[in-house]
N, C-alpha and C positions, 0 to 999 in steps of 0.2 A: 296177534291174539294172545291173551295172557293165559297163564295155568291155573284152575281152579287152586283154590286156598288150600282145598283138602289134599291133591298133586304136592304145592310144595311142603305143607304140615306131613305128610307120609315120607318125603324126602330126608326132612329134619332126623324123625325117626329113627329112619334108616341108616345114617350116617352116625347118630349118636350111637345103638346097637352097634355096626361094625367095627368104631371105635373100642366098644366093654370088651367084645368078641376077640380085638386084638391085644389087647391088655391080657386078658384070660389065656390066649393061646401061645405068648409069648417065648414062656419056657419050654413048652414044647416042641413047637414047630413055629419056630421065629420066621420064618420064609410065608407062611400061611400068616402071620399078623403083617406081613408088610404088605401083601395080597388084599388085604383087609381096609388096608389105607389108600392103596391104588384103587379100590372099588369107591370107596366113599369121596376120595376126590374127583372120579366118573360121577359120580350121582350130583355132588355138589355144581359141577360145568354144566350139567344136562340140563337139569333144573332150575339152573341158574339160584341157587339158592350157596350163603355164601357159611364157611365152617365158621364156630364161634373161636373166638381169641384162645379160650381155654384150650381147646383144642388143637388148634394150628399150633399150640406150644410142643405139641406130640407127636409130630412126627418132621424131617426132611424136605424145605421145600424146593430143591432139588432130585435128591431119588425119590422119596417119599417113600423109605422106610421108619416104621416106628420108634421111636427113641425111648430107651430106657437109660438113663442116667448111669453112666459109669460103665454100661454096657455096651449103647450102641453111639453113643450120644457123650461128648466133655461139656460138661457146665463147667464156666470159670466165670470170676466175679473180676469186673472192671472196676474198681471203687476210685480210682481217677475220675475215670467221666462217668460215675454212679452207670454201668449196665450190666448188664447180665448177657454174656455170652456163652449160644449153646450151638458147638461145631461135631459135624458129625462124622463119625469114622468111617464108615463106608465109600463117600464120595470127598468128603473134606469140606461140606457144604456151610455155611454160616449162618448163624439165624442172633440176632441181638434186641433184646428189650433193655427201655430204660425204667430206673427204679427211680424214687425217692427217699431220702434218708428219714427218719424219723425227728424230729424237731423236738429239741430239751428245752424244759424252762426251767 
């Protein structure tokens, strides 16, 4: 039996809020935003409802602690094989998107 619409629209919600929430709390209390991301990837399993691309850029998919660039998280540019590599310090995890260059005429 499936979950009403409004179950997984309130899940959506949910996960995008604890996402703001770990952004906001970061310099504070960096252990409370990675808490923040373990909860929202609970919700997202339960639900079965899946995180959007934007957002899976944000956190370890390995620990699933939050990334902030330079802090928790190395962004390096592959411009070989055009990607973007973003590995993370805490566990050593990998995560790679690929780009396209921009076409000159």
């Amino acid at each position: 039996m499936s979950r009403p619409k409004w179950v997984k629209k309130m899940a959506e919600e949910r996960i995008k809020k604890l996402f703001e929430e770990a952004k906001e709390q970061f310099e504070e209390h960096p252990d409370r935003s990675n808490r923040y991301i373990e909860l929202a990837h609970k919700i997202s399993k339960k639900h079965n409802k899946k995180i959007s691309k934007e957002l899976k850029k944000k956190f370890c998919p390995l620990c699933k602690s939050y990334w902030v660039p330079g802090n928790t998280v190395k962004v390096r540019i592959d411009s070989e094989n055009n990607r973007i590599v973003y590995k993370c310090i805490k566990c050593k995890g990998k995560r790679t998107y690929g780009y396209s260059e921009e076409k000159k005429e």
